[in-house]
mmCIF file of the N, C-alpha and C atoms, coordinates in Angstrom:
data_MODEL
# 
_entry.id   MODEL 
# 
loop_
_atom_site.group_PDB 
_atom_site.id 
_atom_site.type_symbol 
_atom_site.label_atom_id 
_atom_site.label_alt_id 
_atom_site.label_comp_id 
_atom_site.label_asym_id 
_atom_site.label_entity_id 
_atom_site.label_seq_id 
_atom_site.pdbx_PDB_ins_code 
_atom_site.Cartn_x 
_atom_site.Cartn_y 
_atom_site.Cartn_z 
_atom_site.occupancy 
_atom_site.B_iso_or_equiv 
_atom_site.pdbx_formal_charge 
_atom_site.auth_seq_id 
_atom_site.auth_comp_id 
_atom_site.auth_asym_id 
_atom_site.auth_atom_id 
_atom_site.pdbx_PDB_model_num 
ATOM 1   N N  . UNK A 1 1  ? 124.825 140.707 96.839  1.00 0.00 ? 1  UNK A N  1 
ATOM 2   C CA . UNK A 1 1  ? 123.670 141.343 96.236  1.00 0.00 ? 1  UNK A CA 1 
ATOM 3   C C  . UNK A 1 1  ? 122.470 141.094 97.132  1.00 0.00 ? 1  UNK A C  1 
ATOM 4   N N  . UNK A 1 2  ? 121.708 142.243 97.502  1.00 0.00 ? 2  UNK A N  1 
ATOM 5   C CA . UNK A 1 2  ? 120.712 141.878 98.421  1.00 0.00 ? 2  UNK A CA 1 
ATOM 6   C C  . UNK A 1 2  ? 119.402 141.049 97.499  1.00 0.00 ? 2  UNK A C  1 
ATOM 7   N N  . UNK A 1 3  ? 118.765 140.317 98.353  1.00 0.00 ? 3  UNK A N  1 
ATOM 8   C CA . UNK A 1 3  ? 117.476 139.408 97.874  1.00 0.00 ? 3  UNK A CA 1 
ATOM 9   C C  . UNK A 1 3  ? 116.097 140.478 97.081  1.00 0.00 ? 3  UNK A C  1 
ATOM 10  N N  . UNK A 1 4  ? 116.234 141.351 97.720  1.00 0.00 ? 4  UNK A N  1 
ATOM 11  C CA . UNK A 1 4  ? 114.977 142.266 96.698  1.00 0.00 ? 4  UNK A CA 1 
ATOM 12  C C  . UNK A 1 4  ? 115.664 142.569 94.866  1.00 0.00 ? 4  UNK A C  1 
ATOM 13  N N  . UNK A 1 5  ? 116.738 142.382 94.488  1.00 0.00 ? 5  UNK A N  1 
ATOM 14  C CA . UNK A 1 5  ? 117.314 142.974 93.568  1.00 0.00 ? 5  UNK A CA 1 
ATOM 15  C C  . UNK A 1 5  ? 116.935 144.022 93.152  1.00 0.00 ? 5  UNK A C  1 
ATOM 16  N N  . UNK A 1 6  ? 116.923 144.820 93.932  1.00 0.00 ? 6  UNK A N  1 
ATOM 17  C CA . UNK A 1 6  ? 116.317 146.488 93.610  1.00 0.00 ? 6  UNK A CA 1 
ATOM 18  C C  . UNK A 1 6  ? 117.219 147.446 93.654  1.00 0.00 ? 6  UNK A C  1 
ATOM 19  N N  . UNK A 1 7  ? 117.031 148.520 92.570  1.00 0.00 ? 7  UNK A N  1 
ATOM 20  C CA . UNK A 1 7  ? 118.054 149.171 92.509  1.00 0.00 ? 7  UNK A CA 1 
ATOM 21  C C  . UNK A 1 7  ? 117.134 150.530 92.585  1.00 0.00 ? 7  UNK A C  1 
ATOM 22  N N  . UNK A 1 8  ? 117.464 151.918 93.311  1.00 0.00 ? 8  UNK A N  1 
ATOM 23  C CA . UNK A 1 8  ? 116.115 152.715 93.904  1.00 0.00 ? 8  UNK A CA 1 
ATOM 24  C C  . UNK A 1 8  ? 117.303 154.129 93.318  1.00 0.00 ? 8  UNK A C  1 
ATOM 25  N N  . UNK A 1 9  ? 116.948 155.011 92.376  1.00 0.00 ? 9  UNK A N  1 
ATOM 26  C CA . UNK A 1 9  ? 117.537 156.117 91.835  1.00 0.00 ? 9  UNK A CA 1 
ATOM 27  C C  . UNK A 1 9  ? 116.731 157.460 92.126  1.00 0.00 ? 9  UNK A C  1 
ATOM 28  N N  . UNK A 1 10 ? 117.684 158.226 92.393  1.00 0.00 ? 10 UNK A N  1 
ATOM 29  C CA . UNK A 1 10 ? 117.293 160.002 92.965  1.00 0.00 ? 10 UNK A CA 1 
ATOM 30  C C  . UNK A 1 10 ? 117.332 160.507 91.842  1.00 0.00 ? 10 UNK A C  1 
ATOM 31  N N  . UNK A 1 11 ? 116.670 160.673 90.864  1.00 0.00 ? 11 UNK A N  1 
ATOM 32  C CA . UNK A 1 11 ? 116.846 161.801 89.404  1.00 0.00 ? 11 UNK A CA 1 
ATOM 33  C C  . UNK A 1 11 ? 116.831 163.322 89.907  1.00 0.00 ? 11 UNK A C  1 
ATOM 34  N N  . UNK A 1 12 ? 118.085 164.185 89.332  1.00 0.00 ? 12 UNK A N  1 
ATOM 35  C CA . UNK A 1 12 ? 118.032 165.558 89.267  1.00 0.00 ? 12 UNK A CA 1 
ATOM 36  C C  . UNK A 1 12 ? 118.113 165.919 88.243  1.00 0.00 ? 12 UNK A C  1 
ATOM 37  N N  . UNK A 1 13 ? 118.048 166.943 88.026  1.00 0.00 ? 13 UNK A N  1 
ATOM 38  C CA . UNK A 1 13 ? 118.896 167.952 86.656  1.00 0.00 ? 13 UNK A CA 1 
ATOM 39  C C  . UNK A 1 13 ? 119.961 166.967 85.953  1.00 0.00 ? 13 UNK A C  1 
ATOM 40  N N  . UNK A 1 14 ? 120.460 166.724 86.568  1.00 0.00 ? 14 UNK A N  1 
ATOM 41  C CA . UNK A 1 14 ? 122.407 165.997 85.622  1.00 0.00 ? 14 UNK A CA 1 
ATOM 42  C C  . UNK A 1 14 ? 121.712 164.968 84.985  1.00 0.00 ? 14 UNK A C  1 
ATOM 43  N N  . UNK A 1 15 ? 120.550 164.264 85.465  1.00 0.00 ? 15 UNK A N  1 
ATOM 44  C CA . UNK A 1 15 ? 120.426 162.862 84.351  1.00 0.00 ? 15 UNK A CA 1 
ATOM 45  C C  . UNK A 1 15 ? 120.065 163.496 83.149  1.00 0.00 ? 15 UNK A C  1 
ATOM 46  N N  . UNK A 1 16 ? 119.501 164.619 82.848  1.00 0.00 ? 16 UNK A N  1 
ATOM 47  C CA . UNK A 1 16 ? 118.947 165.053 81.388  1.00 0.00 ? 16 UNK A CA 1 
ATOM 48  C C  . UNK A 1 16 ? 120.321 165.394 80.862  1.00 0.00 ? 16 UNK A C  1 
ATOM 49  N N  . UNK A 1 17 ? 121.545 165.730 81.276  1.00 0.00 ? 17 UNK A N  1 
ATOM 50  C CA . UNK A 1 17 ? 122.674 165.402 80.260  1.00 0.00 ? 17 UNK A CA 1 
ATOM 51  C C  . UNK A 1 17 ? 123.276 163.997 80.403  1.00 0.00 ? 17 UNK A C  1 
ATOM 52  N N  . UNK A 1 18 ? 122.791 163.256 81.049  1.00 0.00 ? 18 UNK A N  1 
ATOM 53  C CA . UNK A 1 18 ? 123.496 161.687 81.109  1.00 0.00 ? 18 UNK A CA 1 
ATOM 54  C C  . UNK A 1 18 ? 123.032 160.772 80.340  1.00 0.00 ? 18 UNK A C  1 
ATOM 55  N N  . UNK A 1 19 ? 121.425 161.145 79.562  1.00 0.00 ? 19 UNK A N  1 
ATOM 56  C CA . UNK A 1 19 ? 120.868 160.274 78.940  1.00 0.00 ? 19 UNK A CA 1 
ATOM 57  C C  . UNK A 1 19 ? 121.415 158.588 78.625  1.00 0.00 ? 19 UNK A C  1 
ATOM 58  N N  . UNK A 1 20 ? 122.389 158.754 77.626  1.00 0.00 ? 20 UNK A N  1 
ATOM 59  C CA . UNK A 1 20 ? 123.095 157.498 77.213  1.00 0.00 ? 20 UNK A CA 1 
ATOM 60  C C  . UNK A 1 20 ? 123.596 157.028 78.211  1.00 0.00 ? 20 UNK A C  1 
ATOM 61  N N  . UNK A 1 21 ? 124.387 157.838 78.916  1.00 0.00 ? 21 UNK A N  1 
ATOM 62  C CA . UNK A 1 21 ? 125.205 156.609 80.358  1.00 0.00 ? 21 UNK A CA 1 
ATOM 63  C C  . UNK A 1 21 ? 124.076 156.233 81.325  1.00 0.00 ? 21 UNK A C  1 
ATOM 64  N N  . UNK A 1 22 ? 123.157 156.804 81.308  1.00 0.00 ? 22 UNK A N  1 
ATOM 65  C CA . UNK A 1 22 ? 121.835 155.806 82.207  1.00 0.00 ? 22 UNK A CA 1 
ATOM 66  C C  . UNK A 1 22 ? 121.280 155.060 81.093  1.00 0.00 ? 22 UNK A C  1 
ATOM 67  N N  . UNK A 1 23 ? 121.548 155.095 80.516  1.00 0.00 ? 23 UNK A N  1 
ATOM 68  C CA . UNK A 1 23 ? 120.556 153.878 79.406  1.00 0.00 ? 23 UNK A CA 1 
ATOM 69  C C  . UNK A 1 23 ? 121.351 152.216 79.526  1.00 0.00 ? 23 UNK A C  1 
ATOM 70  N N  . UNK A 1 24 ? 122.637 152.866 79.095  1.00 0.00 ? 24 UNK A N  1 
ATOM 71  C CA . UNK A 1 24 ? 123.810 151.940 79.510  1.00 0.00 ? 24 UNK A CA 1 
ATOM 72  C C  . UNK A 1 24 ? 123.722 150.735 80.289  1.00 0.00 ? 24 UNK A C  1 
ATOM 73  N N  . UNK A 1 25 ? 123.665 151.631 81.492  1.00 0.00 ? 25 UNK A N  1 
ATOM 74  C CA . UNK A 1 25 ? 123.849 151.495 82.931  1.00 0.00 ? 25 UNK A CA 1 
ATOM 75  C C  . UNK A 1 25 ? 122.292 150.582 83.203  1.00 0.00 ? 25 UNK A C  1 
ATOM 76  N N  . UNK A 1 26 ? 121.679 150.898 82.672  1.00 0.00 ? 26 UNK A N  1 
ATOM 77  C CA . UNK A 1 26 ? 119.968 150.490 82.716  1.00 0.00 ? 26 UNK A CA 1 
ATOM 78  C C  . UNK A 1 26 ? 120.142 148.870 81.992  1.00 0.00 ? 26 UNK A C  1 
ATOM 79  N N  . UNK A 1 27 ? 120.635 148.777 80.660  1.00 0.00 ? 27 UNK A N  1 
ATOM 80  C CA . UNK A 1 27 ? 120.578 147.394 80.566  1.00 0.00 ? 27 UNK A CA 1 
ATOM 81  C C  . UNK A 1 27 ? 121.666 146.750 80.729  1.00 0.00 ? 27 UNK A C  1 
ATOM 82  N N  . UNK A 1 28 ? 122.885 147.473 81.509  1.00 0.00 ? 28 UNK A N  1 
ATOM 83  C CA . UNK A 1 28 ? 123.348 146.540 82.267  1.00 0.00 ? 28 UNK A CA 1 
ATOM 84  C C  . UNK A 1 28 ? 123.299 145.934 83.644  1.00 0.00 ? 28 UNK A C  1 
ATOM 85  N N  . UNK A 1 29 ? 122.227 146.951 84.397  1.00 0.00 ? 29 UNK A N  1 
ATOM 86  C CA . UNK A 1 29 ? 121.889 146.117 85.750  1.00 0.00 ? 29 UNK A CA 1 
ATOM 87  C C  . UNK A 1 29 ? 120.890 145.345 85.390  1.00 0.00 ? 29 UNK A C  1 
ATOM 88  N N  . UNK A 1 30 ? 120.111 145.824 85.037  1.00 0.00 ? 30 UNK A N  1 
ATOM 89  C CA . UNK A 1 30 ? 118.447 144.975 83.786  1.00 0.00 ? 30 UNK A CA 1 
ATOM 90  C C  . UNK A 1 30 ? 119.114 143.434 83.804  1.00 0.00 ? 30 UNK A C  1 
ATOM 91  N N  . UNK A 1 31 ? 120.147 143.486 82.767  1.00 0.00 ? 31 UNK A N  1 
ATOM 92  C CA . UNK A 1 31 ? 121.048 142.217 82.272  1.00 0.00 ? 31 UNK A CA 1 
ATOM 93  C C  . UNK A 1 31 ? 121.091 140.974 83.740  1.00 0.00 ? 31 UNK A C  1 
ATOM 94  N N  . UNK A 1 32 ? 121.879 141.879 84.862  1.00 0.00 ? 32 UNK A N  1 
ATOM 95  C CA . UNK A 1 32 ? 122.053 141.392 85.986  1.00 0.00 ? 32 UNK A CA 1 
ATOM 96  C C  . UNK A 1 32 ? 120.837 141.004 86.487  1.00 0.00 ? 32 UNK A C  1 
ATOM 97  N N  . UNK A 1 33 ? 119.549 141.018 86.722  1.00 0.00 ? 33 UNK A N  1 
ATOM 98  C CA . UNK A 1 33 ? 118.349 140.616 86.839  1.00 0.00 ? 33 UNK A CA 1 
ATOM 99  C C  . UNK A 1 33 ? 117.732 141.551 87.755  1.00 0.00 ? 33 UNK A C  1 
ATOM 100 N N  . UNK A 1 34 ? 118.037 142.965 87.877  1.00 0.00 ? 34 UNK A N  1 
ATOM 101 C CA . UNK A 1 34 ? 117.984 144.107 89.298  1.00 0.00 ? 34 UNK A CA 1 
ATOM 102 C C  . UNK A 1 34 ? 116.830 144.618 88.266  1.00 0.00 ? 34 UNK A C  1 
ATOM 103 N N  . UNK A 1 35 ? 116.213 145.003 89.423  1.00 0.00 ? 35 UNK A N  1 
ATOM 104 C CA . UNK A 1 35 ? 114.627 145.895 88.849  1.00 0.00 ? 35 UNK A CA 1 
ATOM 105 C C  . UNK A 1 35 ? 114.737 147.343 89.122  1.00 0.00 ? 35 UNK A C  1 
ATOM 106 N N  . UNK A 1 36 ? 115.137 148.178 88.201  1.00 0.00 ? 36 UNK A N  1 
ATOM 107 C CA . UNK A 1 36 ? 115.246 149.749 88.209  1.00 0.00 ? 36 UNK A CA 1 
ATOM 108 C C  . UNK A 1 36 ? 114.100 151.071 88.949  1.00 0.00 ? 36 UNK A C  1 
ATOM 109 N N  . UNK A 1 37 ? 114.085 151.561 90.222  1.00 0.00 ? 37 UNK A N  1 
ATOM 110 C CA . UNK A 1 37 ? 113.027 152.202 90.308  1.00 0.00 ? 37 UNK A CA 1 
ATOM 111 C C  . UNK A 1 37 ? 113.177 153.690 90.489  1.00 0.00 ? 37 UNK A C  1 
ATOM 112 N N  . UNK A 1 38 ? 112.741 154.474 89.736  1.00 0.00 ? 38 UNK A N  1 
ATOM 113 C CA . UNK A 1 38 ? 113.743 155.913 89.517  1.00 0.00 ? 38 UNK A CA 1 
ATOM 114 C C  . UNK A 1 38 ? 112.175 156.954 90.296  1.00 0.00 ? 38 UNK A C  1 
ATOM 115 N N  . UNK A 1 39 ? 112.564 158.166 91.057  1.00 0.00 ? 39 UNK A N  1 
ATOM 116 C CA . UNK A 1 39 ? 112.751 159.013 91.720  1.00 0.00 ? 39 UNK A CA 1 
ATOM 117 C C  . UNK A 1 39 ? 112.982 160.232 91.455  1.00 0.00 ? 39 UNK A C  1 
ATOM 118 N N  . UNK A 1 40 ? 111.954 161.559 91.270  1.00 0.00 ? 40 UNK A N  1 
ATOM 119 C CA . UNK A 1 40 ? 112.614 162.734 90.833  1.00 0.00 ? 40 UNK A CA 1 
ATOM 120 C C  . UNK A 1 40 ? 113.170 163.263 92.242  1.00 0.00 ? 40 UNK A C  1 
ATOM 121 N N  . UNK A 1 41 ? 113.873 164.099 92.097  1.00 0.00 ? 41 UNK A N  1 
ATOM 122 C CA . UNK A 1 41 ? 114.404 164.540 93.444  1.00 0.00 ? 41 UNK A CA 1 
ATOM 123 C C  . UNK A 1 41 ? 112.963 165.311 94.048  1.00 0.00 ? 41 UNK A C  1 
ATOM 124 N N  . UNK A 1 42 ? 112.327 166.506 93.770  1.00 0.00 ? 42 UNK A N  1 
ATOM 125 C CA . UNK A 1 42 ? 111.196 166.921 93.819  1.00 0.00 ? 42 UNK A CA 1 
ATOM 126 C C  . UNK A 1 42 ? 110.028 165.499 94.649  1.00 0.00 ? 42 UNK A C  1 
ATOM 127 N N  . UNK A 1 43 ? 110.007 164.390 94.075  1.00 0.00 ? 43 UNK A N  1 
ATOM 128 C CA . UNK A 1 43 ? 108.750 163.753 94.360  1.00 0.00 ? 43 UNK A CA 1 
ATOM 129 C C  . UNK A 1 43 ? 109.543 162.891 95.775  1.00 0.00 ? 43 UNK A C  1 
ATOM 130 N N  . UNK A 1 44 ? 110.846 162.697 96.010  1.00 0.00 ? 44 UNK A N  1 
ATOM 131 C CA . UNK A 1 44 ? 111.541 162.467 97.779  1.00 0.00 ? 44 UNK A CA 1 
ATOM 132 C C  . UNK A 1 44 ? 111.403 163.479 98.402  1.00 0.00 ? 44 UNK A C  1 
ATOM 133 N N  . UNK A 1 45 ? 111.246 164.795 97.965  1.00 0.00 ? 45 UNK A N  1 
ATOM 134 C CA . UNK A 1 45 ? 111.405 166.285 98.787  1.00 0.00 ? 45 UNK A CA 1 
ATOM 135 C C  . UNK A 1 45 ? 109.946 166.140 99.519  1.00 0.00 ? 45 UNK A C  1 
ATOM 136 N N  . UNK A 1 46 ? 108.949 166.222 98.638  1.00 0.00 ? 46 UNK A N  1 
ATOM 137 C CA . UNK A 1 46 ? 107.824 166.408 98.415  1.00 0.00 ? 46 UNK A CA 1 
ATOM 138 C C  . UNK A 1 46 ? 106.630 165.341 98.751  1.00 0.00 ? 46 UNK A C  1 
ATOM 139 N N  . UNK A 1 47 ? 106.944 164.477 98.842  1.00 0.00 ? 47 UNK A N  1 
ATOM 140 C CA . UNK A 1 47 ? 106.090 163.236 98.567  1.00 0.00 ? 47 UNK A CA 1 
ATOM 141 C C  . UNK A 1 47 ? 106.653 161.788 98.914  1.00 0.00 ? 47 UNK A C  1 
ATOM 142 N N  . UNK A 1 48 ? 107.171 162.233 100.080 1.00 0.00 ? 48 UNK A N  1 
ATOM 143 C CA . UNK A 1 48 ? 107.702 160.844 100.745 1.00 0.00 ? 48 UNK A CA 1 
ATOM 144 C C  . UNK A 1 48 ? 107.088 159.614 100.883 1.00 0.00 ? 48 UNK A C  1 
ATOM 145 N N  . UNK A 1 49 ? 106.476 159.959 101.401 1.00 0.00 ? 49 UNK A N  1 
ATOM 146 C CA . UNK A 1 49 ? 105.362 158.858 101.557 1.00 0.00 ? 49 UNK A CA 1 
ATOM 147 C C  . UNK A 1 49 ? 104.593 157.772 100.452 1.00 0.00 ? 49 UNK A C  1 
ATOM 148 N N  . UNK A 1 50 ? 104.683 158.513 99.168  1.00 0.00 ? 50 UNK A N  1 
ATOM 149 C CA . UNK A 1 50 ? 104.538 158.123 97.693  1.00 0.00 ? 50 UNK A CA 1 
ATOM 150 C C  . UNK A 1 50 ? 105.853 157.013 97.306  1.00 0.00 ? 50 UNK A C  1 
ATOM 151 N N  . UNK A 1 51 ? 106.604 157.779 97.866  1.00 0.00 ? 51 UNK A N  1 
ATOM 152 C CA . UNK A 1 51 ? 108.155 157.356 97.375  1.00 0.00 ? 51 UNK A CA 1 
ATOM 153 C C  . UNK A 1 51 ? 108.392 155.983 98.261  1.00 0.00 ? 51 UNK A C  1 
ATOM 154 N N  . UNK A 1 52 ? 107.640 155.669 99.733  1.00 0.00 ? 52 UNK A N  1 
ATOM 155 C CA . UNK A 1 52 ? 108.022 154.588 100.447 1.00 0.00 ? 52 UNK A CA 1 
ATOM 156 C C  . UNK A 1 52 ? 107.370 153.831 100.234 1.00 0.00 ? 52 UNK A C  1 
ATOM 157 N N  . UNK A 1 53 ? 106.253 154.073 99.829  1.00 0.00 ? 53 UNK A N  1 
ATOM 158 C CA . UNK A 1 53 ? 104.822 152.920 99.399  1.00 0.00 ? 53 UNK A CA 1 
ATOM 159 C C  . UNK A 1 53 ? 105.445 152.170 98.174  1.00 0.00 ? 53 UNK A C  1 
ATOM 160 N N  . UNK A 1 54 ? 105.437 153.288 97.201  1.00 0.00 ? 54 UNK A N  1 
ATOM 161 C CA . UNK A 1 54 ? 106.370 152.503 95.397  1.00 0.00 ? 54 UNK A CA 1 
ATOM 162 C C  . UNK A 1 54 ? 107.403 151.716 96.262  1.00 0.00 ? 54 UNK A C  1 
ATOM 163 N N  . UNK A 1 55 ? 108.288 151.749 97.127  1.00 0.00 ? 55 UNK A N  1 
ATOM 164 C CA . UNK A 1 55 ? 109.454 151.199 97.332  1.00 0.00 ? 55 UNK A CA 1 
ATOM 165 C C  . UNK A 1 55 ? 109.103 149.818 97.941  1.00 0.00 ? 55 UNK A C  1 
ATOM 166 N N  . UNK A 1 56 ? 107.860 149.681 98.723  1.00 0.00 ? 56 UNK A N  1 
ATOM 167 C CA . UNK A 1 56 ? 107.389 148.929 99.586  1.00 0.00 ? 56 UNK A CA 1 
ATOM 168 C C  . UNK A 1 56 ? 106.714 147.724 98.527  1.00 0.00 ? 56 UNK A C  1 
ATOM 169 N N  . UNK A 1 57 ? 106.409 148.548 98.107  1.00 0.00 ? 57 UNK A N  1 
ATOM 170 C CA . UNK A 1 57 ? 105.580 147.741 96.678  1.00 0.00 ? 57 UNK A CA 1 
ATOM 171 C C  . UNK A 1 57 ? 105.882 146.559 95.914  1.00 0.00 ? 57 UNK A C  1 
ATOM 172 N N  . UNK A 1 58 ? 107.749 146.998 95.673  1.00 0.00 ? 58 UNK A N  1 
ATOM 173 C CA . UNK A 1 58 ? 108.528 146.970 94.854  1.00 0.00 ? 58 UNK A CA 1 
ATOM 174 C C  . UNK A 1 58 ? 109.187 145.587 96.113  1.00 0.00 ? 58 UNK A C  1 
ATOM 175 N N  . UNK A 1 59 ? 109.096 145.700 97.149  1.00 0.00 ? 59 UNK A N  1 
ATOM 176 C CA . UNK A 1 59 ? 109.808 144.693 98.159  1.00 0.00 ? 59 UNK A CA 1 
ATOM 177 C C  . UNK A 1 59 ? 108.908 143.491 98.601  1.00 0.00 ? 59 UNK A C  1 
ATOM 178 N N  . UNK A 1 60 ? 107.631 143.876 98.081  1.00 0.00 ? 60 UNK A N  1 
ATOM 179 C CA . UNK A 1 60 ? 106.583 142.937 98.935  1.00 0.00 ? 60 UNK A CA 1 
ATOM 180 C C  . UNK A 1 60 ? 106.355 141.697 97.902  1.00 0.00 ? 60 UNK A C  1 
ATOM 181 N N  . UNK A 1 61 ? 107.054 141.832 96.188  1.00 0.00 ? 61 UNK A N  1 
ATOM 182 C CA . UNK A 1 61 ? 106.636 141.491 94.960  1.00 0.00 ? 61 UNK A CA 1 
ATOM 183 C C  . UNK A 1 61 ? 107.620 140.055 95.156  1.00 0.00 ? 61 UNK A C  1 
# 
């Protein structure tokens, strides 16, 4: 397991039918002590730079 415990998610379309299996999935890495940081696909297309700063953010903590 890497030392940032970060876990960094691409959201598209399919998570709005996955609801429950990301919720799941959410307090079971949560559980594991990993810090969840979610991503619309649109705001990586679009807004990279937004997307590396939050990530940077998230590594510097």
């Amino acid at each position: 397991m890497h030392k940032a415990k970060l876990v960094i998610e691409a959201n598209g379309p399919i998570h709005l039918l996955k609801k429950e299996y990301d919720k799941n999935r959410d307090e079971v890495l949560t559980a594991l002590g990993l810090t969840i940081i979610r991503f619309e696909n649109d705001q990586i297309l679009n807004d990279i730079e937004s997307v590396l700063n939050t990530i940077k953010e998230h590594l510097i903590l």
